[in-house]
Steps between C-alpha positions, in 0.01 A plus 500: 500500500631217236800433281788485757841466332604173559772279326486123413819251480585142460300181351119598394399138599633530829309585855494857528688683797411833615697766685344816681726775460573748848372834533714746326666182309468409184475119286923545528468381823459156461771460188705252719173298579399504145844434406463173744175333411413608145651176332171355658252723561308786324639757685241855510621795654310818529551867607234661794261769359685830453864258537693398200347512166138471649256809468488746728201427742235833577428457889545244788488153459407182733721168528186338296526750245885379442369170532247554221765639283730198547152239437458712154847480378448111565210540291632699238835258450236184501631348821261367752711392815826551619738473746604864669792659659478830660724771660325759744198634395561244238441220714198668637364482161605183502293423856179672318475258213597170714161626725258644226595342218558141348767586279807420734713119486720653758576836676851598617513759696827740598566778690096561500223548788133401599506884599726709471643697788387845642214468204439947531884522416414424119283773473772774627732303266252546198472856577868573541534280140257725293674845673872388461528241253611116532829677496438572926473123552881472383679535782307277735481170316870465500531277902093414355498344208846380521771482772787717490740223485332401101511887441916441546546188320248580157494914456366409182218287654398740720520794251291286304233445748461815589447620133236305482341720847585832253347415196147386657271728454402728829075361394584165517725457827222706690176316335704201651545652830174509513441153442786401783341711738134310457675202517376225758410120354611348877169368548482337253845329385344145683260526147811451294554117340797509284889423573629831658840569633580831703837620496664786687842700488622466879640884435178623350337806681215593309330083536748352747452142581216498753291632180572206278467255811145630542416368152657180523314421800182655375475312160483096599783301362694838399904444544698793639851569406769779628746634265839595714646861405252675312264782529148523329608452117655144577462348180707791313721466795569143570367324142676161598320424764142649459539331174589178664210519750241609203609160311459274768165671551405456156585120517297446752197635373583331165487195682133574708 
């Protein structure tokens, strides 16, 4: 599949920065992180197949499939490298183009996994997706994607988040189920050679810390971080200081 909706921002001549949307997000979700860094970078977002304003996938897809998507919008928007920033099966994107490809300066990864837990789950969840609706999945992000204590001080933010869960299309959350569920690049996260930085919400039940630990110590040099009071949407939830981490990350590789 090609032509993911994406949307570019800030100074053509700049190094481009990428973010890798959640499932059952859309590009909205990093608004406070393109808010942050696109007086100097060439911020691209992009919505998941089937998420968003992307086209509706026909069937299953694989991490490198979503990988391949992301490595064709580079293509099509005439950028060749670029640093990345993922959330979730975002940053698992993320993972497959710092191994496979060459295209990465950096890879930031949040709330993401080398494999996902109880990898059959995603299946059942696909399933229960393409019967019900996105809709179903309501209910049990709120505690998942964000802790109840953000829910009470920004309704709105919430609301907002979980809009985005409504309005993706019931095709595209389970072709990227699918890819979740195949999910497993542990063996080989000692291949990766760019900057990376893992970062965890210490409240965050669906990658809890141990998950982003795994990466840091898997990928040599990698840096992990721990963001206090958040669940597994942490840079909607707490933009200050993911943002703060991401630009000391980005300095750093600047300066490798």
């Amino acid at each position: 599949m090609t032509g993911l909706h994406h949307r570019v921002d800030g100074p053509d001549d700049a190094p481009v920065l990428v973010f890798g949307p959640s499932l059952g997000t859309d590009l909205g979700l990093f608004d406070a992180q393109v808010a942050a860094f696109s007086d100097r970078f060439r911020t691209v977002r992009f919505d998941l197949r089937g998420h968003g304003g992307s086209p509706v996938p026909s069937g299953d897809a694989t991490m490198a499939d979503l990988a391949g998507d992301v490595v064709e919008l580079l293509d099509r928007i005439g950028v060749g490298r670029a640093h990345y920033v993922g959330v979730s099966i975002g940053g698992a994107i993320g993972q497959q183009l710092a191994v496979h490809t060459d295209r990465l300066l950096s890879l930031a990864v949040l709330a993401s996994a080398a494999r996902f837990a109880d990898p059959d789950s995603w299946a059942t969840r696909a399933a229960t997706v393409r019967e019900k609706g996105t809709d179903a999945m309501v209910a049990s992000r709120v505690g998942t994607w964000f802790t109840h204590a953000f829910q009470d001080r920004d309704p709105d933010g919430a609301r907002r988040l979980l809009d985005m869960l409504r309005a993706t299309s019931d095709e595209g959350y389970a072709a990227c189920c699918a890819a979740i569920g195949g999910f497993d690049i542990r063996g080989e996260l000692s291949g990766v050679t760019v900057p990376t930085l893992a970062v965890a919400g210490a409240e965050d039940p669906a990658t809890p810390p141990e998950f982003l630990r795994l990466i840091a110590d898997s990928v040599p040099g990698a840096r992990y971080a721990e963001v206090p009071a958040t669940a597994h949407l942490l840079n909607a939830e707490e933009p200050d200081q993911v943002n703060e981490l991401l630009a000391g990350h980005l300095a750093q590789a600047a300066g490798r």
